[in-house]
N, CA, C and O atoms as CSV, one atom per row, in Angstrom:
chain,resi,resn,atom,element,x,y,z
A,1,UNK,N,N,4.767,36.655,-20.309
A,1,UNK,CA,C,5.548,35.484,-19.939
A,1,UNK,C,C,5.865,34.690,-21.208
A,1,UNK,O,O,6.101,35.466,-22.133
A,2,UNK,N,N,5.935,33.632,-21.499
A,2,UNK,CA,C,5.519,32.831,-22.535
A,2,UNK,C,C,4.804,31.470,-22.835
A,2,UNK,O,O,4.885,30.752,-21.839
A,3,UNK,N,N,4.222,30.948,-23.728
A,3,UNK,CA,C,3.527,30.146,-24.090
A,3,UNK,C,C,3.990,28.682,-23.954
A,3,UNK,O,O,5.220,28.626,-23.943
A,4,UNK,N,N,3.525,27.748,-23.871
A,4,UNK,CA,C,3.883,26.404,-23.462
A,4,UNK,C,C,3.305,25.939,-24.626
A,4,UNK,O,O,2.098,25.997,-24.860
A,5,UNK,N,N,4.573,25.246,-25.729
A,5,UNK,CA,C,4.256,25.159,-27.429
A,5,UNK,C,C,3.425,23.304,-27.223
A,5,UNK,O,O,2.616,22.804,-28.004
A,6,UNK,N,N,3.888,22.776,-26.162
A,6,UNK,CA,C,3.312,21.273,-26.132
A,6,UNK,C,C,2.532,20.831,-24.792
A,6,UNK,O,O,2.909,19.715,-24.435
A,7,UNK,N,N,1.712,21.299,-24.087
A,7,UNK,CA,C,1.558,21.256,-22.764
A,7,UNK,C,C,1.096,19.889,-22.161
A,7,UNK,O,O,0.217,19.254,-22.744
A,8,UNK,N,N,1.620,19.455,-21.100
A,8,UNK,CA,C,1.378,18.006,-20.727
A,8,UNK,C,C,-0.283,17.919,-19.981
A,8,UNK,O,O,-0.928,18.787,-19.393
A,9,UNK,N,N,-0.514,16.893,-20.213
A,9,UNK,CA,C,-2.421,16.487,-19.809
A,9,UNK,C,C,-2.372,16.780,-18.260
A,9,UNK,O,O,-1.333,16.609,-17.623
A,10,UNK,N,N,-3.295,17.133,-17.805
A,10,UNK,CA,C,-3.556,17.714,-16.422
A,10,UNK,C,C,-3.028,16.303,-15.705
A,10,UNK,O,O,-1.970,16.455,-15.094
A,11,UNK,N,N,-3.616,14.884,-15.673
A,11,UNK,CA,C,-3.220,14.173,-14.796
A,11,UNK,C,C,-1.702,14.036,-14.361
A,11,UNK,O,O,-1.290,13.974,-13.203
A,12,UNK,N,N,-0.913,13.999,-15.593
A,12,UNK,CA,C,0.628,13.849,-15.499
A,12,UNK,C,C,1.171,15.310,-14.444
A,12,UNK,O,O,1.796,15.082,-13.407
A,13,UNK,N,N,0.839,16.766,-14.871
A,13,UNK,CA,C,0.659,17.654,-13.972
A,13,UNK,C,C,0.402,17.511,-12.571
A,13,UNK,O,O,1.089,18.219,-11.834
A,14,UNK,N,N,-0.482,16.709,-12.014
A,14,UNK,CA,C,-0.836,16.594,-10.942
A,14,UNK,C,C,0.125,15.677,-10.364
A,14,UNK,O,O,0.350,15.711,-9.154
A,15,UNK,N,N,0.822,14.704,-11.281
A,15,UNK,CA,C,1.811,13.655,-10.987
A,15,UNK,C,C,2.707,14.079,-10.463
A,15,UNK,O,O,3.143,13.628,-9.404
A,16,UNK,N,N,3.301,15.275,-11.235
A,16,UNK,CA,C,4.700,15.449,-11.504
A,16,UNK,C,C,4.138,16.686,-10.017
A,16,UNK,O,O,5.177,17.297,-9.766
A,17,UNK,N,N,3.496,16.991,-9.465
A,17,UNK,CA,C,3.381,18.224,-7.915
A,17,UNK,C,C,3.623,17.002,-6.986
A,17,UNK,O,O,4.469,17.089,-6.096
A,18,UNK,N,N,2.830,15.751,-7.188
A,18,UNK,CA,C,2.679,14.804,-6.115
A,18,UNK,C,C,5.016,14.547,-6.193
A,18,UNK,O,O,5.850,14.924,-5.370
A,19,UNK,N,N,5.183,13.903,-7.338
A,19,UNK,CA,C,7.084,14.072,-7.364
A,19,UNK,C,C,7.413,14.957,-6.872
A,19,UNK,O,O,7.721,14.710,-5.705
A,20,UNK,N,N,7.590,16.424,-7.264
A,20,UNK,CA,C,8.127,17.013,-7.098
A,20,UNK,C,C,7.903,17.430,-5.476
A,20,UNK,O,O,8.748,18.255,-5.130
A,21,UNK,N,N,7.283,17.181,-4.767
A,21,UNK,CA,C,6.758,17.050,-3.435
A,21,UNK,C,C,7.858,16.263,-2.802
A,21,UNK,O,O,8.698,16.887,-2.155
A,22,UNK,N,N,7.932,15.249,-2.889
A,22,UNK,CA,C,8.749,13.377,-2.454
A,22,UNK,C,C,9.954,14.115,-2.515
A,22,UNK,O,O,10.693,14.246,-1.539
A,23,UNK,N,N,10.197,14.642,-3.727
A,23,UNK,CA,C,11.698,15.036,-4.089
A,23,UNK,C,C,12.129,15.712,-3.353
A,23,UNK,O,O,13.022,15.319,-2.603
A,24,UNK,N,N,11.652,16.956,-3.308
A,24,UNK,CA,C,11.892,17.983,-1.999
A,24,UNK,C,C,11.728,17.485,-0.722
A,24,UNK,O,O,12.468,18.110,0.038
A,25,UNK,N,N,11.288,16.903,-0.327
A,25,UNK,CA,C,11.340,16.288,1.266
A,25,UNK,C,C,12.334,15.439,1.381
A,25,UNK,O,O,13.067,15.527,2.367
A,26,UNK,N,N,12.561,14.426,0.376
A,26,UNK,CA,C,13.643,13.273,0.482
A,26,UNK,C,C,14.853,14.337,0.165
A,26,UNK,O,O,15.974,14.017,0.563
A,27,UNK,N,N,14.741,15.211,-0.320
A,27,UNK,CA,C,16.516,16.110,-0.218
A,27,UNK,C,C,16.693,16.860,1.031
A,27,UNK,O,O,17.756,17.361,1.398
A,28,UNK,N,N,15.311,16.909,1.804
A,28,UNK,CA,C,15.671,17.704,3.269
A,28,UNK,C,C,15.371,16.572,3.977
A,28,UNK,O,O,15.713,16.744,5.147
A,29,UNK,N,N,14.769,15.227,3.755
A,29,UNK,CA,C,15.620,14.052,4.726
A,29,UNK,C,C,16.566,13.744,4.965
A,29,UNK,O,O,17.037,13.356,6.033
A,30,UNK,N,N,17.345,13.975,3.199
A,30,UNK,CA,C,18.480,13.356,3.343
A,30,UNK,C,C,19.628,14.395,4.000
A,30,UNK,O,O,20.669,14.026,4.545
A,31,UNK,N,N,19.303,15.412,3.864
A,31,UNK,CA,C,20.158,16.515,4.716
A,31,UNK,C,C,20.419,16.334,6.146
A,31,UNK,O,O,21.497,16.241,6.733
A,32,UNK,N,N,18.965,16.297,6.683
A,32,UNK,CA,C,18.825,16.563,8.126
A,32,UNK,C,C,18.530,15.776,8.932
A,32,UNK,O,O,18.700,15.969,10.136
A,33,UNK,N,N,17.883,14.421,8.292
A,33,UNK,CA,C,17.173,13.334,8.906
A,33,UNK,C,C,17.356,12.111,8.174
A,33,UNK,O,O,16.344,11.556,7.748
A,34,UNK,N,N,18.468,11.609,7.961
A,34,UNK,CA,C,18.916,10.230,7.020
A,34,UNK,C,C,18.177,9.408,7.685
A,34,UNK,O,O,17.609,8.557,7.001
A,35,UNK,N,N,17.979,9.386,8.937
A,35,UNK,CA,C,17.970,8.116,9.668
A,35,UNK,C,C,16.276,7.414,9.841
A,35,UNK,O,O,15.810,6.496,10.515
A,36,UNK,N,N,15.682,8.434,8.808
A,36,UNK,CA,C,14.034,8.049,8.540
A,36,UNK,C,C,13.603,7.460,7.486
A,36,UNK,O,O,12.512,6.979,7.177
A,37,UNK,N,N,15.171,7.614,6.674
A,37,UNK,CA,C,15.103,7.450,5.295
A,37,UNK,C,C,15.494,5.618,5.457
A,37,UNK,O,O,14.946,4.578,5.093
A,38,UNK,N,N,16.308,5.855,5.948
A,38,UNK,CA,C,17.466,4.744,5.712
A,38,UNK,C,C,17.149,3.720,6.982
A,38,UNK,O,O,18.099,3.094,7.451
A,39,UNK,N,N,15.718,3.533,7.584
A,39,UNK,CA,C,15.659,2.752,8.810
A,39,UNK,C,C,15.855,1.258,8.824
A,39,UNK,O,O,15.496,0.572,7.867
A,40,UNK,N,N,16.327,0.830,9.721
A,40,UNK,CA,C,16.594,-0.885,9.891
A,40,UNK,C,C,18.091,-1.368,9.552
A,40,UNK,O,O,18.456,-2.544,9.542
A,41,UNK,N,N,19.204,0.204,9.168
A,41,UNK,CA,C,20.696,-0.455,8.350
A,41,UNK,C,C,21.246,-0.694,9.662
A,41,UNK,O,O,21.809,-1.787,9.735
A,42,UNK,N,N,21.260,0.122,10.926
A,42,UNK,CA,C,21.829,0.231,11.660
A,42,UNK,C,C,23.317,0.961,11.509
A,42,UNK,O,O,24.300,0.708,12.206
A,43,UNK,N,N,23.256,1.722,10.658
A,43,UNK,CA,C,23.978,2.817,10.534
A,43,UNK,C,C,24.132,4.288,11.573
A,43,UNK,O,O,23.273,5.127,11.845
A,44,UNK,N,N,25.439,4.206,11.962
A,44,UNK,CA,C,25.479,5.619,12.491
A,44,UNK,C,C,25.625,6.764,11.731
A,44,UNK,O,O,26.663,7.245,11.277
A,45,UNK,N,N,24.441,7.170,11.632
A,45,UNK,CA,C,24.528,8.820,10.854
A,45,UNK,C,C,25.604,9.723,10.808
A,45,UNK,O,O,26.047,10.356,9.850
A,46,UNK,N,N,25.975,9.688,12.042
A,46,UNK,CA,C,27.091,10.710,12.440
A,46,UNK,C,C,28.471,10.459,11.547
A,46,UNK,O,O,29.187,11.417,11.254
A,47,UNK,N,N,28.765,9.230,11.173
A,47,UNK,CA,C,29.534,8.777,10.655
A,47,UNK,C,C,29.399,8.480,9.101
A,47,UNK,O,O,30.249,7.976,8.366
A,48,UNK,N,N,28.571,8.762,8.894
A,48,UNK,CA,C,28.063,8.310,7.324
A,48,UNK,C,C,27.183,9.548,6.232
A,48,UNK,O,O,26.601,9.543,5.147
A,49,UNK,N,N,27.566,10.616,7.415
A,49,UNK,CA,C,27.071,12.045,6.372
A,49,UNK,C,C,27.537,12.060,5.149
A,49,UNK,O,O,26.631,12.334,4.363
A,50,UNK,N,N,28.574,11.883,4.624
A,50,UNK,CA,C,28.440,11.709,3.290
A,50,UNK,C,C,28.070,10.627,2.553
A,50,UNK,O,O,28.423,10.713,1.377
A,51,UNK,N,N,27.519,9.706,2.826
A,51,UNK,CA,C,26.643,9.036,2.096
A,51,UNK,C,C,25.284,10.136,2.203
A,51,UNK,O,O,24.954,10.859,1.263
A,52,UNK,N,N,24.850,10.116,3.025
A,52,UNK,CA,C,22.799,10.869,3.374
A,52,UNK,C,C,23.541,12.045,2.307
A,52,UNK,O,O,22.823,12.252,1.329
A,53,UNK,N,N,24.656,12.738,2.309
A,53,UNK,CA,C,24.403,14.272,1.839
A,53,UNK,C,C,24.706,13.905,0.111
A,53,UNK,O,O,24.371,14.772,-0.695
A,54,UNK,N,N,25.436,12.414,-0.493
A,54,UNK,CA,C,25.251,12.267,-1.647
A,54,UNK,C,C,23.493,11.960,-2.134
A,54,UNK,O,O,22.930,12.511,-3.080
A,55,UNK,N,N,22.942,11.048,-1.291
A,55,UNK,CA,C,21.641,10.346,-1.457
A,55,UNK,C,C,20.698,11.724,-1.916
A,55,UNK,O,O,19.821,11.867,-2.768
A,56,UNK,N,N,21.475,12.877,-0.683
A,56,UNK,CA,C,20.640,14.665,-0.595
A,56,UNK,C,C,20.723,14.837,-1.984
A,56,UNK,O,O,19.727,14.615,-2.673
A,57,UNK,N,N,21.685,15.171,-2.441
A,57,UNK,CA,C,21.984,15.901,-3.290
A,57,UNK,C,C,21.593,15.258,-5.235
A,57,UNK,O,O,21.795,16.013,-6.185
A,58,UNK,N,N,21.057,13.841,-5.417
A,58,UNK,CA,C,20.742,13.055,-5.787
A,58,UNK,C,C,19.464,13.436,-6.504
A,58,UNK,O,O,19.112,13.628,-7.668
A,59,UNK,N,N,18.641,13.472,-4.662
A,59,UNK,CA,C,17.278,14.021,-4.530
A,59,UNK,C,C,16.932,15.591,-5.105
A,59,UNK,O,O,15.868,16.001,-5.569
A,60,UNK,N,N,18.217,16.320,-4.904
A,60,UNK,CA,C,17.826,17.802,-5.087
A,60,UNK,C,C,17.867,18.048,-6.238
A,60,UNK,O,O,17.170,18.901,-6.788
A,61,UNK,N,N,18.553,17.456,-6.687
A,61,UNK,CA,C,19.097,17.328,-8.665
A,61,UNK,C,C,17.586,16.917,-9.410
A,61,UNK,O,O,17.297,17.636,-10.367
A,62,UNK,N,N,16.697,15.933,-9.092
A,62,UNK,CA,C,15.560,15.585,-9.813
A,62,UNK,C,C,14.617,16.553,-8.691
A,62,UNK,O,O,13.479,16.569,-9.161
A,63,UNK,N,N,14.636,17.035,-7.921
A,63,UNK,CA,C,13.570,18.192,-7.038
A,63,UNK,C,C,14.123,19.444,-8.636
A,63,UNK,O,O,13.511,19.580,-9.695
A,64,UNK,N,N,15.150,19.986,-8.294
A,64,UNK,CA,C,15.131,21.060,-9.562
A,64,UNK,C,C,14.518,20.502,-10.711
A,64,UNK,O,O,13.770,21.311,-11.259
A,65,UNK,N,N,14.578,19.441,-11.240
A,65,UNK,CA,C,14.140,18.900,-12.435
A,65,UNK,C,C,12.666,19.064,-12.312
A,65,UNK,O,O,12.239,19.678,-13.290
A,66,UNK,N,N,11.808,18.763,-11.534
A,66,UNK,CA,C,10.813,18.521,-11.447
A,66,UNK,C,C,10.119,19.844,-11.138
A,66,UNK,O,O,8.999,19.951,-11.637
A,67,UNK,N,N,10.593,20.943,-10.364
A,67,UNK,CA,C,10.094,22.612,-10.153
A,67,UNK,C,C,10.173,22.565,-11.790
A,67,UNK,O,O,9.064,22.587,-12.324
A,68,UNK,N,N,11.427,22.496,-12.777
A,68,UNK,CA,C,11.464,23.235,-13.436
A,68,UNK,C,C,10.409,22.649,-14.966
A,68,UNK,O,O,9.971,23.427,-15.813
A,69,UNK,N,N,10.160,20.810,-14.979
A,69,UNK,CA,C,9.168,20.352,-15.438
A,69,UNK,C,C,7.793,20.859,-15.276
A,69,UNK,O,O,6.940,20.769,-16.158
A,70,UNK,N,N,7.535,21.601,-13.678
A,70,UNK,CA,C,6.018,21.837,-13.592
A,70,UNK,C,C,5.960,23.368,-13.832
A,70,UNK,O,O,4.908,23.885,-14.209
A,71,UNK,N,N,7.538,24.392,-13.527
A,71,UNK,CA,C,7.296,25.585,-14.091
A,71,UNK,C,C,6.838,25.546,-15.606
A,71,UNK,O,O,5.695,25.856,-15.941
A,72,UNK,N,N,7.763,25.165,-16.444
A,72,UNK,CA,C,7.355,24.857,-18.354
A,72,UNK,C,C,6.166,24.427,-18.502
A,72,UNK,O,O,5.332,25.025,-19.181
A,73,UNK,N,N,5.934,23.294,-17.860
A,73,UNK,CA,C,4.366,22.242,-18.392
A,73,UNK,C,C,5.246,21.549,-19.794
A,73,UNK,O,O,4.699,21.095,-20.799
A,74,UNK,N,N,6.741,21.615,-19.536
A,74,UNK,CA,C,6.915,21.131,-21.298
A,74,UNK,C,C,6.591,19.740,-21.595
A,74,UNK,O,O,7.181,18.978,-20.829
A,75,UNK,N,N,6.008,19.281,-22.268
A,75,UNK,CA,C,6.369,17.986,-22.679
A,75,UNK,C,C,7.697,17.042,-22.532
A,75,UNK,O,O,7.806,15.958,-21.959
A,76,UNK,N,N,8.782,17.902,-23.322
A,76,UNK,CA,C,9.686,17.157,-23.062
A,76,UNK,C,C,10.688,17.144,-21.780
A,76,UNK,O,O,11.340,16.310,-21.151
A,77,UNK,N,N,10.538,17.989,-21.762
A,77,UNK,CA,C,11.104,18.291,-19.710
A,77,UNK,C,C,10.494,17.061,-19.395
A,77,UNK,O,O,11.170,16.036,-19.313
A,78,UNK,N,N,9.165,17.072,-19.194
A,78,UNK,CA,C,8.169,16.162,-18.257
A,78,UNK,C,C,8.773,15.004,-18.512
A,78,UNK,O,O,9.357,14.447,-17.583
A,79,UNK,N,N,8.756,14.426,-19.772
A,79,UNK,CA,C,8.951,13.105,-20.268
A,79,UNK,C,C,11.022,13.009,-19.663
A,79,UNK,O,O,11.573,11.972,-19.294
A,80,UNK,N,N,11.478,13.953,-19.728
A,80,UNK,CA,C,13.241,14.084,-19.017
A,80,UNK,C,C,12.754,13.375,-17.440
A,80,UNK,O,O,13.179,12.256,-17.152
A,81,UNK,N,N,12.048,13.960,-16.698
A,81,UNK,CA,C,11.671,13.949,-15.710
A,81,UNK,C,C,11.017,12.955,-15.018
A,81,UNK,O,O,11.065,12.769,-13.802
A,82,UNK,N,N,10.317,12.233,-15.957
A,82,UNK,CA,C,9.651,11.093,-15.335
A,82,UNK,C,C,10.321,9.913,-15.841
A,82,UNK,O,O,10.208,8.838,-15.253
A,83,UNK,N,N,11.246,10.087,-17.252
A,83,UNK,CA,C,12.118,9.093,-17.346
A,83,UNK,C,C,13.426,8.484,-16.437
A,83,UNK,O,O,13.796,7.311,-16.383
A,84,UNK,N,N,14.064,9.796,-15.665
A,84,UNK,CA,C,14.256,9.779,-14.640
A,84,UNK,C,C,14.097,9.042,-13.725
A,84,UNK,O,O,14.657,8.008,-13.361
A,85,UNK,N,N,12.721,10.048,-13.101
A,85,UNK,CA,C,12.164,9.144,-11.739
A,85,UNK,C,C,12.171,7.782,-11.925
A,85,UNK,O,O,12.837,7.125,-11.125
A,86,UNK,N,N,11.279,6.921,-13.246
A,86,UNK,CA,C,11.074,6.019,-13.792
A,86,UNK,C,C,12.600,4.567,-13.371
A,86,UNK,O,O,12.321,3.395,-13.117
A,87,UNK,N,N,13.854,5.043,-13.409
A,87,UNK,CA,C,14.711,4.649,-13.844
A,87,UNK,C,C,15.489,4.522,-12.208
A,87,UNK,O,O,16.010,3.463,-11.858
A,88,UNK,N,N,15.475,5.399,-11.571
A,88,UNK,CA,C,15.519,6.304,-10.415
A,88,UNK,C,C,14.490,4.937,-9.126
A,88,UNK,O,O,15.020,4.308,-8.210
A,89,UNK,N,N,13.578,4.904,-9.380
A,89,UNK,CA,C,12.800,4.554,-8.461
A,89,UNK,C,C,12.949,3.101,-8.866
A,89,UNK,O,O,13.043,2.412,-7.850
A,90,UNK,N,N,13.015,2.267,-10.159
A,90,UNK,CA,C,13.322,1.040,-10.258
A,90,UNK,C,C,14.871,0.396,-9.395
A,90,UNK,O,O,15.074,-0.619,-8.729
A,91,UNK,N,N,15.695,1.484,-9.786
A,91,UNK,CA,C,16.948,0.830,-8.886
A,91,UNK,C,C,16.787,0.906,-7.328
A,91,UNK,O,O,17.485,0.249,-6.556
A,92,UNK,N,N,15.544,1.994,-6.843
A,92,UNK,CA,C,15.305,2.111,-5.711
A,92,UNK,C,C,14.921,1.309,-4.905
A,92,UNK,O,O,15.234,1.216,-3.718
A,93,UNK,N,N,14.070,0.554,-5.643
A,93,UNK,CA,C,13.304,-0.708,-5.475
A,93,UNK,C,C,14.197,-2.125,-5.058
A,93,UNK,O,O,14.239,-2.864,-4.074
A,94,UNK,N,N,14.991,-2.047,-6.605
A,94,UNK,CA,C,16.108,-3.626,-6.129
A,94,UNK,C,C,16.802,-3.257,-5.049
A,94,UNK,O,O,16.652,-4.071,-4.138
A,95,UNK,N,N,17.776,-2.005,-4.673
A,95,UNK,CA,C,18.015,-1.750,-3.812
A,95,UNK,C,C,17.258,-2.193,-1.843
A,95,UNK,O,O,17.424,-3.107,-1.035
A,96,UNK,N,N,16.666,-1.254,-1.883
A,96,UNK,CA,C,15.550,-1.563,-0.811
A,96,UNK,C,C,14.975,-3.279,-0.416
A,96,UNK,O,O,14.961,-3.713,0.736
A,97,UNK,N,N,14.589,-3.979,-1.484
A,97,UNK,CA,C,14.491,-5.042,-1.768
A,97,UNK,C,C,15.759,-6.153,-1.367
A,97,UNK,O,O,15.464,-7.228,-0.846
A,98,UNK,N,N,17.043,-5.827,-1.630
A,98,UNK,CA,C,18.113,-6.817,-1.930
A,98,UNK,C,C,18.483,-6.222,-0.273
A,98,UNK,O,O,18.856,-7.216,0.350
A,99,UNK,N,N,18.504,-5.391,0.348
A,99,UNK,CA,C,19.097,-4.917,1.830
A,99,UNK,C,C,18.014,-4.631,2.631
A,99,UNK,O,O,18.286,-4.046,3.680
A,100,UNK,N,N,16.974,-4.862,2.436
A,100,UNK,CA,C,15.144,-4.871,3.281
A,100,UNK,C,C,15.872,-3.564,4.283
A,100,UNK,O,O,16.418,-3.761,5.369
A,101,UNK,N,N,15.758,-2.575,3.784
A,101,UNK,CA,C,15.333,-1.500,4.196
A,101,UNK,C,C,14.194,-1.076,4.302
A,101,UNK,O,O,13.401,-1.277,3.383
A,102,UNK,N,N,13.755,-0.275,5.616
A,102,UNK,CA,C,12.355,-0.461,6.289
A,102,UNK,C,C,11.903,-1.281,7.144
A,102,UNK,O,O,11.305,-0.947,8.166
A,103,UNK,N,N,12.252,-2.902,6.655
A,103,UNK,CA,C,12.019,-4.199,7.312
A,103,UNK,C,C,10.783,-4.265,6.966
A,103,UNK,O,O,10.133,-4.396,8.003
A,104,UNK,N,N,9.982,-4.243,5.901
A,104,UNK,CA,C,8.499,-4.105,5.068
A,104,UNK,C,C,8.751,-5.191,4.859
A,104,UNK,O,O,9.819,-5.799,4.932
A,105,UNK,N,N,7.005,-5.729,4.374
A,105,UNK,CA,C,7.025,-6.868,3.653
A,105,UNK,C,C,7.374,-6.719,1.913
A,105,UNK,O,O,6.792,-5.998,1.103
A,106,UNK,N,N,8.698,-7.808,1.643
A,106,UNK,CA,C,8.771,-7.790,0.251
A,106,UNK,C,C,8.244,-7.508,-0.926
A,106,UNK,O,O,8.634,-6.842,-1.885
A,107,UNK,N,N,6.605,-8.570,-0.533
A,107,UNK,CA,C,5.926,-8.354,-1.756
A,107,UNK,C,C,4.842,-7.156,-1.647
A,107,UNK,O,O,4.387,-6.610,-2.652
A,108,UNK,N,N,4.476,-6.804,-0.333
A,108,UNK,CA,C,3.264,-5.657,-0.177
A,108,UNK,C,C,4.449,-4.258,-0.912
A,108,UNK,O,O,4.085,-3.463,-1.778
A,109,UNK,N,N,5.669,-4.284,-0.360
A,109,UNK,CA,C,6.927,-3.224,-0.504
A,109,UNK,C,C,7.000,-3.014,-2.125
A,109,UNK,O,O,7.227,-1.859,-2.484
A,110,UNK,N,N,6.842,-3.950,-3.087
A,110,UNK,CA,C,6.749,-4.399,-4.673
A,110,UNK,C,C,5.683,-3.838,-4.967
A,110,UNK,O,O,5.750,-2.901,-5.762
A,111,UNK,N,N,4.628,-4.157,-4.526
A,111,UNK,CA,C,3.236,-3.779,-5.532
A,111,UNK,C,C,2.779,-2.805,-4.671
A,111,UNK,O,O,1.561,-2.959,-4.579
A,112,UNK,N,N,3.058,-2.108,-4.161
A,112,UNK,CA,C,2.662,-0.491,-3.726
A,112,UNK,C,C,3.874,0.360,-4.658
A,112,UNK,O,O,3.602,1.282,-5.427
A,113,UNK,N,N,5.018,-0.081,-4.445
A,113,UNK,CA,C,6.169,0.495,-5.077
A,113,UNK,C,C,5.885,0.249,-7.148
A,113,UNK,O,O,6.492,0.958,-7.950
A,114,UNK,N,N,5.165,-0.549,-7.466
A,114,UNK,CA,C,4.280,-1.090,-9.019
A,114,UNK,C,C,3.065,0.543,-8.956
A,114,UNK,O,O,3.117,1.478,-9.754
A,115,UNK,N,N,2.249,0.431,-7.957
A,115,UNK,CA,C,1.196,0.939,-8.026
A,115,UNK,C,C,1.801,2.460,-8.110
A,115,UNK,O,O,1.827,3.211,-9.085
A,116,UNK,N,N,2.173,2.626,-7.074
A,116,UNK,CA,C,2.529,4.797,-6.573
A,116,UNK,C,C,3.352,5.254,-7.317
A,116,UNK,O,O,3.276,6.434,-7.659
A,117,UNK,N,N,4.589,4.239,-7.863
A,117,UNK,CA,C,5.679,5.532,-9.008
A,117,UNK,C,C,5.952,4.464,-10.325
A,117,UNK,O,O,5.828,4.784,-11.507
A,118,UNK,N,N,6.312,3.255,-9.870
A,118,UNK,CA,C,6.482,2.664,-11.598
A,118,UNK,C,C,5.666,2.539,-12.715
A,118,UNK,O,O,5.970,2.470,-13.905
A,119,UNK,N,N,4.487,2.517,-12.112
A,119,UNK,CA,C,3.503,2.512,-13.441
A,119,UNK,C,C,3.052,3.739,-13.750
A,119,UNK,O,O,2.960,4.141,-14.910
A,120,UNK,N,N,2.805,4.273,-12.936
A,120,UNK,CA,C,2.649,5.759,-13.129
A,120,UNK,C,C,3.546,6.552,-13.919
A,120,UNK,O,O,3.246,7.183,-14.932
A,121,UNK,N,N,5.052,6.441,-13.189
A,121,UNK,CA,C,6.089,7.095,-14.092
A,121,UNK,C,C,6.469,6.482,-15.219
A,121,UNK,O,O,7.510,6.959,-15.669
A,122,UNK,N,N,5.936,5.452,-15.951
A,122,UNK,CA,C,6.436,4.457,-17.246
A,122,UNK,C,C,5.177,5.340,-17.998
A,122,UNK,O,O,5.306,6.093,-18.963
A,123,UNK,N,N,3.979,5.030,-17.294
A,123,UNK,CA,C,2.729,5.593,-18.213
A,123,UNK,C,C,2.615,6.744,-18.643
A,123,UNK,O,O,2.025,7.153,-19.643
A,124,UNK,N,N,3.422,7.489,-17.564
A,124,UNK,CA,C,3.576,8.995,-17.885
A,124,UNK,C,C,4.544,9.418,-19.292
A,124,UNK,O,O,4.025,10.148,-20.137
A,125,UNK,N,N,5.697,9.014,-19.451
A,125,UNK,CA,C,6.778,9.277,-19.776
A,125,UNK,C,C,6.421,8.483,-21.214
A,125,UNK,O,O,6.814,8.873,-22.313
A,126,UNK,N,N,5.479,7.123,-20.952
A,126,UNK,CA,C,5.406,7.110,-22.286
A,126,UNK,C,C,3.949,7.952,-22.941
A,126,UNK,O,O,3.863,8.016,-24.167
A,127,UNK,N,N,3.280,8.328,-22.424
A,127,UNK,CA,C,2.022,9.415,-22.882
A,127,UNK,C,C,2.689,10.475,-23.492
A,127,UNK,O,O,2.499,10.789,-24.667
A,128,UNK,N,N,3.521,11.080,-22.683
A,128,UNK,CA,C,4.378,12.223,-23.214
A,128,UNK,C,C,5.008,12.041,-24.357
A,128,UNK,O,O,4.909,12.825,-25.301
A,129,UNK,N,N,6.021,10.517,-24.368
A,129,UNK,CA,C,6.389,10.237,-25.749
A,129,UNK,C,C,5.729,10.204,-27.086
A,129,UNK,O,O,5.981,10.772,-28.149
A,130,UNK,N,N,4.718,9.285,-26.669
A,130,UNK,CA,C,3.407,9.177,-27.809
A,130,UNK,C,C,2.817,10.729,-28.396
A,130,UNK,O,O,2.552,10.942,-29.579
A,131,UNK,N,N,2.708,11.568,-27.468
A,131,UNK,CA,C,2.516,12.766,-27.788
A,131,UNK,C,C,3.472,14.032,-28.280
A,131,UNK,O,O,3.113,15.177,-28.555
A,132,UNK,N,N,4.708,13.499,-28.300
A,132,UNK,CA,C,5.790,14.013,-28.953
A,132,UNK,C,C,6.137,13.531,-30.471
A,132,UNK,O,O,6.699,14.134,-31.385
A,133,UNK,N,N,5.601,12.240,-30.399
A,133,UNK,CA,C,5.954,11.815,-32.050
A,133,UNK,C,C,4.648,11.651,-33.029
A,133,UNK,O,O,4.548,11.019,-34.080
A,134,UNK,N,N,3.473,12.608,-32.168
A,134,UNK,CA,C,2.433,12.975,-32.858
A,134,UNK,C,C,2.363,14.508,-33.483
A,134,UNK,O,O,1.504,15.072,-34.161
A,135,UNK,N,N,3.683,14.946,-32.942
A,135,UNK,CA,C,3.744,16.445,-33.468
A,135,UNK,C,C,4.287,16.417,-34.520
A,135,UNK,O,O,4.466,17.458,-35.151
């Protein structure tokens, strides 16, 4: 096969299965089941497939990214990948936030959304960095 010249630390690994997981499900939500994704707009699905199948296809674009981050183990893939998500999940946030999608509470919706992907994916992406400009 071949060798992985920079390989990322097991925790970020385990990160990037837990993503690449989300990713793949949120691209077959957004296919087949918008309306789990997108609860409280009062949107008719039927009418708004191409929005869910852009949101799909969004999702499937960082799902490949992320198979192909955990096939390599590369460093810099990873750090592509979580800079991404990173960037990805912040607009997700104001979004969700500014149109209370879900109908969650604001601030519990913030600091779970701080805890599960922004700090994680900032910490990640910059570990990876730090470890790229140590080579």
């Amino acid at each position: 096969m071949f060798t992985v010249q920079n390989p990322a630390p097991r925790w970020i690994i385990w990160y990037a299965g837990f993503l690449t997981l989300l990713s793949m499900s949120t691209t077959l939500m957004g296919y087949f089941a918008p309306q789990y994704i997108f609860t409280n707009l009062g949107i008719d699905f039927a009418n708004a497939q191409p929005v869910a199948y852009f949101y799909a296809a969004r999702n499937a674009g960082i799902f490949v990214l992320c198979l192909f981050g955990l096939f390599t183990r590369d460093s810099k893939i990873l750090l592509s990948m979580f800079t991404l998500r990173f960037v990805v999940e912040l607009l997700d946030l104001v979004a969700t936030l500014k149109f209370d999608i879900g109908g969650y509470n604001p601030v519990m919706l913030g600091v779970i959304w701080l805890v599960v992907f922004l700090i994680p994916e900032f910490w990640a992406a910059f570990t990876l960095y730090k470890k790229e400009l140590a080579r």
